[in-house]
N, C-alpha and C positions, 0 to 999 in steps of 0.2 A: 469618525469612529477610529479607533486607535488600531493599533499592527499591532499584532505579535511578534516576537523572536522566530527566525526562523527553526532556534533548536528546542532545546525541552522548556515546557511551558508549565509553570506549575499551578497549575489549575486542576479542578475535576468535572471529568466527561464522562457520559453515559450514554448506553442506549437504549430504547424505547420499542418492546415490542410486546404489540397487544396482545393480550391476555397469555401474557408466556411469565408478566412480573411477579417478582417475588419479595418483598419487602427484609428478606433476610440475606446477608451476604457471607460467604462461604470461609469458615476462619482459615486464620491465619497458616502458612502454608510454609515449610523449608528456606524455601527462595524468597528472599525479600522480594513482595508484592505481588506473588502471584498467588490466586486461591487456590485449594487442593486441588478443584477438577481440570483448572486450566492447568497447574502445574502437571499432573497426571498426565493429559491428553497431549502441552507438547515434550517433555519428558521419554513417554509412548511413539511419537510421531519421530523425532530424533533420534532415538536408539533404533528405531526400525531402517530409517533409510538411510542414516549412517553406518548402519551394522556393529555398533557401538553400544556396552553396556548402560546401562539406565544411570549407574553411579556417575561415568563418563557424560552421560548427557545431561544429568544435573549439573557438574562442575561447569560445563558449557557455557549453560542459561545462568550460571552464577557470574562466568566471567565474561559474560556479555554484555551486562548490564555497565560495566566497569569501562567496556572496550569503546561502546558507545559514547558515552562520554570524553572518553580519550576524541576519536574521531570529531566530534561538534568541537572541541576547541582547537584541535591542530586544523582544522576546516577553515575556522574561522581566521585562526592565526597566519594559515599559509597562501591563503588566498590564492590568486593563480598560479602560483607555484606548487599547489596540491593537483594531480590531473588522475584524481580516482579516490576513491576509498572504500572498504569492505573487510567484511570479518573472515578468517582463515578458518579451517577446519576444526579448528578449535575453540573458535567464539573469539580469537586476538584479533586487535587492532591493527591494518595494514595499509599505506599508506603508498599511491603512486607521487611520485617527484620527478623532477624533469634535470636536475644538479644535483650534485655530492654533498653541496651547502646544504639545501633543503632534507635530503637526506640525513647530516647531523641533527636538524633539526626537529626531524621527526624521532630520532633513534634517543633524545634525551630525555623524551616525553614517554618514554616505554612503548611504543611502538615500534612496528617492521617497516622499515623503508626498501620499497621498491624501484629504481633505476629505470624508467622508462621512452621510451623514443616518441610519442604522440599526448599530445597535451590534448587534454578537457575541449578545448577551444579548437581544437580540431578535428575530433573524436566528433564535436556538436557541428560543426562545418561540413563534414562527409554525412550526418544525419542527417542534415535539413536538406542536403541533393539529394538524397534518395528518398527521401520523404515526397518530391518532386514528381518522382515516378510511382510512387506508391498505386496501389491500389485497393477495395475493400479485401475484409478478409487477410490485413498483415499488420506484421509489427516492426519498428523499429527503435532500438533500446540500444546500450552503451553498458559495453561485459567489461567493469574496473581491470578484475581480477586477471583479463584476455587482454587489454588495452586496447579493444576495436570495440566496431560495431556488429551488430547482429541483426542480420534481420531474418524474419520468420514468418513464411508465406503456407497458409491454410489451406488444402485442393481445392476448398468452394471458392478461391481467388479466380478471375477469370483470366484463362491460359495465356492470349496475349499479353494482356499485361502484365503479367506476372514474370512474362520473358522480360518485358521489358525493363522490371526492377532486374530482372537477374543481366542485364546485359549493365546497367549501369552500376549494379555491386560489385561487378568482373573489374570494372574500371580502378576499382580502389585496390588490389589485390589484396593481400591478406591482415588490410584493415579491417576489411569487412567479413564475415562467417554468415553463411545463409543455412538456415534449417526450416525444414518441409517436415508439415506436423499434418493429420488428419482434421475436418472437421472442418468450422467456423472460426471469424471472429466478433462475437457478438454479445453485445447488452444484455443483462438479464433480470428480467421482465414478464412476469408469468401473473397468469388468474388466479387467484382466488383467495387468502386470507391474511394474516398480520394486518398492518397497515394497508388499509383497501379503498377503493375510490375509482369510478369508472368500470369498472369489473376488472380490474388490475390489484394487481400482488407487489406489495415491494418490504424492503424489510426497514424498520427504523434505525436512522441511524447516532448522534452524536445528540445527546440535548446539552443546549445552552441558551444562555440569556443574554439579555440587551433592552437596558432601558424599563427594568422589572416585569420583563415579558419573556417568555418559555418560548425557544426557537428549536426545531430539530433539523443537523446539518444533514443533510442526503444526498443522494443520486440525482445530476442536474436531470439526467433523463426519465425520471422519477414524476421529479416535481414539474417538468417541463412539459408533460403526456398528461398530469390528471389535476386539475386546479381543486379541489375540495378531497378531501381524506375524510375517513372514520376520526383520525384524532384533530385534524382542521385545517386552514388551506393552506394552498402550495402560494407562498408571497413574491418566489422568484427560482429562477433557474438558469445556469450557465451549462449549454452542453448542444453542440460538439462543440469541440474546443478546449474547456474543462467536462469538467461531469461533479458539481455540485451546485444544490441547491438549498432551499429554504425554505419550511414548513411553519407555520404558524401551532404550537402544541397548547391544543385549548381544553385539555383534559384534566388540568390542577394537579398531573403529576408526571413529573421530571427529573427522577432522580439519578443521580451521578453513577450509576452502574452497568454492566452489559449482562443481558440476560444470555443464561447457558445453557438454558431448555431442558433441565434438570429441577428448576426451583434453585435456583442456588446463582450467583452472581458475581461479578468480579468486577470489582471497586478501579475505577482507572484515575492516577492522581496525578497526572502531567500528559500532556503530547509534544509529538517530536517527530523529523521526519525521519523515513525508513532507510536503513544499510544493506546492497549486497550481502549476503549470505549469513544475517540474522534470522533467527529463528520466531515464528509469528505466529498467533492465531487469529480466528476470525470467527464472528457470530453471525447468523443469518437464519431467515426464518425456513427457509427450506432444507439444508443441510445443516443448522445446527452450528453446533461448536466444531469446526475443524480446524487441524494444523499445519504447518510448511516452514518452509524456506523462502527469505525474499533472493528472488532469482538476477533481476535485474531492477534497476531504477532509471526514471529518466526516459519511460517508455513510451512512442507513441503508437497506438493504434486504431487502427482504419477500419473502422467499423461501417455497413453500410450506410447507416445516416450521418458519416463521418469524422474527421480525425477526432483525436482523444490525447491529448498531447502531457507530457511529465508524468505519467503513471507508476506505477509500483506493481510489479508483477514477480507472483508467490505462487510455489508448487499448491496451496492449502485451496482444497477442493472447494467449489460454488456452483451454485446451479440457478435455474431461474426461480425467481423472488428474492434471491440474495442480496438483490440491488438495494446500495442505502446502506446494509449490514455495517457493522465495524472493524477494522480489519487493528491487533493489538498486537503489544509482547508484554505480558506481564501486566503492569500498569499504566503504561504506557500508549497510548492512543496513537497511531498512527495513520490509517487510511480509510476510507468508504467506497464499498464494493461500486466496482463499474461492471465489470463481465467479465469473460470467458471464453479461450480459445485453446485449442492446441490443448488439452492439456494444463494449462495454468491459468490464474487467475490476476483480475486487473483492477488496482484500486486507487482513484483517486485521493492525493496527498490531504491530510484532515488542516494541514497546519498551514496551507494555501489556502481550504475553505474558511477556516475564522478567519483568515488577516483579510479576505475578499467582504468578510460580513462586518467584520469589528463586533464578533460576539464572542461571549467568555462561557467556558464550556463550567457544568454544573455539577 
């Protein structure tokens, strides 16, 4: 089965959820690629929590599109000499280096270069020690924008151990930033409709093919919990570890779109993986179309039936059945709902799930 790129894929993705489709999709929209209601809701969603006019958040999402691109080839280009990347308050391109070189390097290509003391490779070294201590109920992810790590412990974490990630984060000093958030860290996984099966809830997520057969990529803990669906069965599952899997979609319809639970849909024509402090939305059959900010990348989290490693984690609200959902910017296909903690939300990378399947989204 063939690999994908790991940056934008030009292909079309969709998602799949029962009885919410709509055969018509929502015209064309200001913003190249995005349809009116998505543009609308994150539009709405950005000028709210930036405190910034709606004209201001349109320019944004205009130059985001632009910034991302910048970023996937100076990525590609600077290889470990890149130790971060992420969009600034503005939707620009910014770009950590580790040399003055690498710095011109970046600043020719229309980008910010940032001067930094902790490379990538070490950033990922201080993650996987404290990942060591970890325990359920926490996170830990890598803040470009910060040049450390973060980690982020739940109350439901249990007290001892939870000292114990805090005595081993002390040890990094202000590599590392610890925040203490209310609640769980947890999968989301609920009864009752969309995609059903077992007396469980999940939401559809990505359809593609392989080999003139209709696949939907999802939630490994999804397809890993309920072998037969309403639309047909679960063929495989990776999770803990990832959190995607593979559905067999035997319902003769698959089409390249993500329902917005309006009637109305939004056409996705490439995937790619997600940037710090890129603007996102997400569908799901529980909460619908909502919006955010991707917060961090690179995340793992410890969830009781365990870790959950390279995540994407977005202020844009989820709740349980979301699981599987699509997590997007625009056209663009980026992620599949894992859960929910603290306050944000967790989604495994889409453009790991085809390269793991060798399917081509629809």
């Amino acid at each position: 089965m063939r690999k994908l790129s790991r940056s934008a894929i030009g292909l079309a993705v969709g998602a799949l959820a029962i009885g919410s489709l709509s055969p018509s999709v929502a015209s064309a929209s200001s913003i190249e690629g995005y349809s009116s209601q998505v543009q609308q809701a994150a539009v709405s969603e950005l000028a709210s929590s930036e405190g910034i006019t709606e004209f201001a958040a349109e320019q944004r999402l205009r130059a985001q599109e632009r910034s991302v691109e910048t970023l996937d080839q100076l990525t590609e280009r600077l290889g470990g000499e890149a130790a971060g990347t992420y969009l600034d308050d503005r939707g620009r391109p910014v770009v950590n280096v580790l040399t003055q070189q690498a710095a011109a390097e970046v600043k020719r290509s229309g980008a910010t270069a940032k001067v930094v003391s902790r490379s990538t490779a070490e950033l990922e070294s201080i993650q996987a020690k404290l990942q060591r201590a970890a325990t359920a109920h926490t996170s830990i992810g890598l803040d470009p924008a910060a040049n450390r790590v973060v980690v982020t412990i739940a109350d439901a974490a249990d007290d001892a151990k939870a000292a114990r990630l805090l005595a081993t984060a002390k040890r990094f000093g202000d590599a590392v930033q610890v925040e203490q958030v209310d609640g769980t860290m947890r999968k989301a996984v609920y009864n009752g409709e969309a995609i059903t099966g077992g007396g469980s809830r999940c939401s559809a997520g990505f359809n593609t093919n392989y080999g003139g057969r209709n696949y939907i990529v999802d939630a490994g803990h999804c397809t890993g919990a309920i072998s037969q669906w309403n639309v047909g069965p679960s063929v495989h599952a990776s999770f803990p570890g990832n959190d995607y899997g593979l559905i067999r979609n035997d319902t003769g319809h698959a089409p390249g779109a993500v329902t917005l639970y309006n009637g109305s849909t939004q056409r996705i024509s490439s995937a790619a993986n997600a940037y710090v402090g890129q603007s996102i939305c997400k569908s799901g059959s529980t909460t619908g179309l909502t919006c955010g900010t991707v917060q961090r990348t690179n995340v793992t989290v410890n969830y009781s039936e365990g870790s959950v490693h390279q995540l994407v984690q977005t202020s844009a609200r989820v709740d349980r059945g979301d699981s599987g959902g699509c997590l997007f910017s625009g056209s663009t296909g980026l992620g599949i709902t894992s859960g929910m903690g603290g306050g944000s939300s967790f989604f495994q990378p889409v453009v790991e799930a085809l390269n793991a399947y060798g399917v081509s989204l629809n």
